[in-house]
KOLPA-414867 format. One record per residue (C-alpha): residue number from 1; x, y, z. Coordinates in pm, whole numbers. Example, Ala and Ser with C-alpha at 12.3 -4.5 7.8 and 13.67 -1.06 7.14 Angstrom:
<atoms>
@n 1, x 1230, y -450, z 780
@n 2, x 1367, y -106, z 714
</atoms>
This chain:
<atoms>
@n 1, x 15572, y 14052, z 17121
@n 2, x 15363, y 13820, z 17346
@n 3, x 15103, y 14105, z 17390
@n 4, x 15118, y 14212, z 16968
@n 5, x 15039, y 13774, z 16917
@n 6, x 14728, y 13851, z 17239
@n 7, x 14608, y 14133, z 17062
@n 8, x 14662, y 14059, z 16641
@n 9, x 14576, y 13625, z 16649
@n 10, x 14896, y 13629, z 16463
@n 11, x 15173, y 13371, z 16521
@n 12, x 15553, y 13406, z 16585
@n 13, x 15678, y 13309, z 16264
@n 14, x 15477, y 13617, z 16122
@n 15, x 15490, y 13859, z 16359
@n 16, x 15927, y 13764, z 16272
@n 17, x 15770, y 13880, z 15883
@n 18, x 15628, y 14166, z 15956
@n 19, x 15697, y 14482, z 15775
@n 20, x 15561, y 14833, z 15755
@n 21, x 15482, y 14725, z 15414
@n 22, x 15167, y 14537, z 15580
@n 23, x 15025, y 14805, z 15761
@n 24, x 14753, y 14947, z 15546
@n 25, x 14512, y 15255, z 15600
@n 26, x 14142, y 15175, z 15481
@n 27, x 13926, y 15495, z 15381
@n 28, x 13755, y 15597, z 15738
@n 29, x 14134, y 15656, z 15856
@n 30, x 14206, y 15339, z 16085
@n 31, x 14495, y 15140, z 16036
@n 32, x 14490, y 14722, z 15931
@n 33, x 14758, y 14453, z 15917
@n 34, x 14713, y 14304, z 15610
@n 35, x 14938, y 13967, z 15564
@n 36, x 14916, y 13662, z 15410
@n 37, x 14879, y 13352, z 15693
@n 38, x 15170, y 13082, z 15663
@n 39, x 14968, y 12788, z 15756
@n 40, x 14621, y 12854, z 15544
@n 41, x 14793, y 13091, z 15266
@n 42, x 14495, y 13330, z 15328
@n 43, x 14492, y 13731, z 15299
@n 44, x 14368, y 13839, z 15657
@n 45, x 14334, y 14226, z 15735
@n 46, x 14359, y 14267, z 16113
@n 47, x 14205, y 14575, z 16265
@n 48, x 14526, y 14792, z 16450
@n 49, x 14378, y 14862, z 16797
@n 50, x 14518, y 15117, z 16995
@n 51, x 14702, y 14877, z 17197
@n 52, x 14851, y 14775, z 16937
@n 53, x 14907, y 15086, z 16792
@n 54, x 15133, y 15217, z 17132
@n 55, x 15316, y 14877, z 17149
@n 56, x 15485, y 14923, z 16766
@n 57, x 15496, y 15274, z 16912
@n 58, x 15760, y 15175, z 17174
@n 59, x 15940, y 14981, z 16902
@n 60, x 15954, y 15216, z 16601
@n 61, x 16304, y 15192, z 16417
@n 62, x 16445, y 15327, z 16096
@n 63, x 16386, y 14968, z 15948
@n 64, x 16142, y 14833, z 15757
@n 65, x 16071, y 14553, z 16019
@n 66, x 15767, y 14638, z 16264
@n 67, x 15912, y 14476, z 16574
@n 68, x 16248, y 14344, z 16682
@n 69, x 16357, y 14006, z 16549
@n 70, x 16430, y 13826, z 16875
@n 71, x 16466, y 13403, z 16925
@n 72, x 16137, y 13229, z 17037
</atoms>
């Protein structure tokens, strides 16, 4: 999780949030996180890089959450 936060700018409290749902696909192909912030209730989209990408990789599941909910 600490290298998803490095990678994403997103904080613990929404990376806890985050759902398949959020993961978008924009029309050249790539994949975006698109969420809305808990502090500044803003829509950000997120670019998935491929580091990224192989880190939800290692954590797929048959739930709809995108990374294990663990304590802080």
């Amino acid at each position: 999780m600490f290298l998803f936060r490095c990678y994403t700018g997103l904080a613990y409290q929404e990376i806890r949030e985050l759902y398949k749902k959020h993961i978008i696909i924009v029309v050249d192909g790539n994949r975006w996180i698109q969420i809305n912030r808990k502090k500044t209730h803003n829509w950000v989209s997120i670019p998935l890089l491929s580091q990224v990408q192989e880190v939800l990789f290692n954590y797929q599941s048959d739930t709809e959450r995108l990374l294990p909910k663990v304590s802080n």
